[in-house]
C-alpha positions in Angstrom: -8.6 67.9 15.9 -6.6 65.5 18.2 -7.1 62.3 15.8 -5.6 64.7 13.2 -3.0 65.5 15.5 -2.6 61.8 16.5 -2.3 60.9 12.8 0.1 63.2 11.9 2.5 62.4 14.7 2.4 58.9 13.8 3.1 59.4 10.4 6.3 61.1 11.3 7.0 58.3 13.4 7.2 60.4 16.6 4.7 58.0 18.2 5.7 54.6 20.0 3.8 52.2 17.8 2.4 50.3 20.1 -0.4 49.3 18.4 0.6 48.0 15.7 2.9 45.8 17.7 0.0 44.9 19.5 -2.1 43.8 16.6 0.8 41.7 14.9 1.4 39.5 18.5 -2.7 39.1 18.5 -2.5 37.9 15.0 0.6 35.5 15.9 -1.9 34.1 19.3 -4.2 33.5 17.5 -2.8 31.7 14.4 0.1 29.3 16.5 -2.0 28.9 20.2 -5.4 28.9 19.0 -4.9 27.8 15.7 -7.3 29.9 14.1 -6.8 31.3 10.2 -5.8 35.0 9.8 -8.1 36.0 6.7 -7.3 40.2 6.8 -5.7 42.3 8.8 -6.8 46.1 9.2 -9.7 46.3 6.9 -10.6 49.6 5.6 -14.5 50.1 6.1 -16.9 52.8 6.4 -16.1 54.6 9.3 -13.0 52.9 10.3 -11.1 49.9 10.4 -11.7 46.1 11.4 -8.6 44.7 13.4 -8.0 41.1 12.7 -10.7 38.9 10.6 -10.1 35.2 11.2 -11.7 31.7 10.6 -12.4 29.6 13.9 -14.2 26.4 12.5 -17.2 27.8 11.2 -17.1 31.2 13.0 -16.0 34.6 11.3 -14.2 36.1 14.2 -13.9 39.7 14.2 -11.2 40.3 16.6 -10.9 44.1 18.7 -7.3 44.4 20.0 -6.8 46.9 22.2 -2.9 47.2 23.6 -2.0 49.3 26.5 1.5 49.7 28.1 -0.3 49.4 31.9 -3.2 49.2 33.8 -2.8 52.2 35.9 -6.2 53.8 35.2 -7.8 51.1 33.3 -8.0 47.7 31.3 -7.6 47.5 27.7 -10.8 45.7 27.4 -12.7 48.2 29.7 -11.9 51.1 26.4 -14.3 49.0 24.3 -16.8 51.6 24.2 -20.8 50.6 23.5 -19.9 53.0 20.2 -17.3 50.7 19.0 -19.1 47.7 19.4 -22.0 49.1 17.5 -19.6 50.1 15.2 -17.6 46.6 14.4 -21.1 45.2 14.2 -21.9 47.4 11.2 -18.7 46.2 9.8 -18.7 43.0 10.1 -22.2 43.2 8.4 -21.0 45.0 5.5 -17.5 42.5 5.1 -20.0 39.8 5.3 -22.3 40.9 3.0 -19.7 42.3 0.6 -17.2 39.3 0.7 -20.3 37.0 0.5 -19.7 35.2 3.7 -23.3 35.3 5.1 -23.2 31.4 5.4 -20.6 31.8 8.5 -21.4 32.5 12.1 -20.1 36.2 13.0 -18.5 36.5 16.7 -16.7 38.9 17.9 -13.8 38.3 20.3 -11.6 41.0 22.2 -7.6 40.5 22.5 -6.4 42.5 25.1 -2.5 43.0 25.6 -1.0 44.9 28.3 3.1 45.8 27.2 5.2 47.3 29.3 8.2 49.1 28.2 10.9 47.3 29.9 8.4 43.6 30.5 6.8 40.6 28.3 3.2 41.4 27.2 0.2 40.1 28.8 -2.3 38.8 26.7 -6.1 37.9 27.4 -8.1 36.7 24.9 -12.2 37.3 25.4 -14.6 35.0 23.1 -17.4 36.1 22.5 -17.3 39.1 23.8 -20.3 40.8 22.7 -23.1 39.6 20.3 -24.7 40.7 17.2 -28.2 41.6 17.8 -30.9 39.9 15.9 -33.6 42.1 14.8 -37.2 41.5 15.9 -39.1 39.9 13.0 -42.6 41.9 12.8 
């Protein structure tokens, strides 16, 4: 009921789109001071959406951004949740498979940004942040 809520505010463009500001000065770091290549950008997937897919020599980077206007109760990295990790594993799987990209290495990096109304953003990149699991071969 609150995501419904959520969305619907947004649409009417009651809510501060933070956000998406966050997700556009990710893609900007990581394109001019990493030099990385911005493939897509919000990808529509089962069960969600994938942030920021970029190239990084030969890694697929599937990037998380998470943007928060402080720290007061907690860091915008910390709200990676062992649910959304699962889930932008399954995704990147499917993109992979679907795109035919199996030949690349997946990683999957974090971008955290904290904004403050009346300041400059903070940003922290995290490589590798977490890994894709191999399965045990029986």
């Amino acid at each position: 009921m609150l995501m419904k809520v959520w969305n619907w505010l947004r649409l009417l463009g009651r809510v501060d789109n933070l956000g998406a500001r966050g997700e556009a000065l990710a893609a900007e770091h990581l394109r001019r001071a990493l030099d990385m290549k911005i493939l897509a950008r919000n990808v529509r997937c089962p069960g969600g959406e994938l942030d920021i897919i970029a190239l990084d020599d030969n890694d697929l980077v599937f990037v998380e951004v998470r943007t928060r206007s402080s720290e007061e109760f907690t860091t915008p990295e910390a709200t990676v949740s062992k649910q959304k990790k699962q889930f932008l594993i399954r995704s990147a799987n499917w993109f992979m498979c679907r795109k035919r990209l199996t030949r690349w290495n997946p990683r999957f990096d974090i971008v955290a940004i904290v904004w403050p109304k009346d300041g400059q953003p903070t940003i922290r990149h995290h490589r590798n942040a977490f890994y894709l699991r191999q399965r045990k071969r029986r």
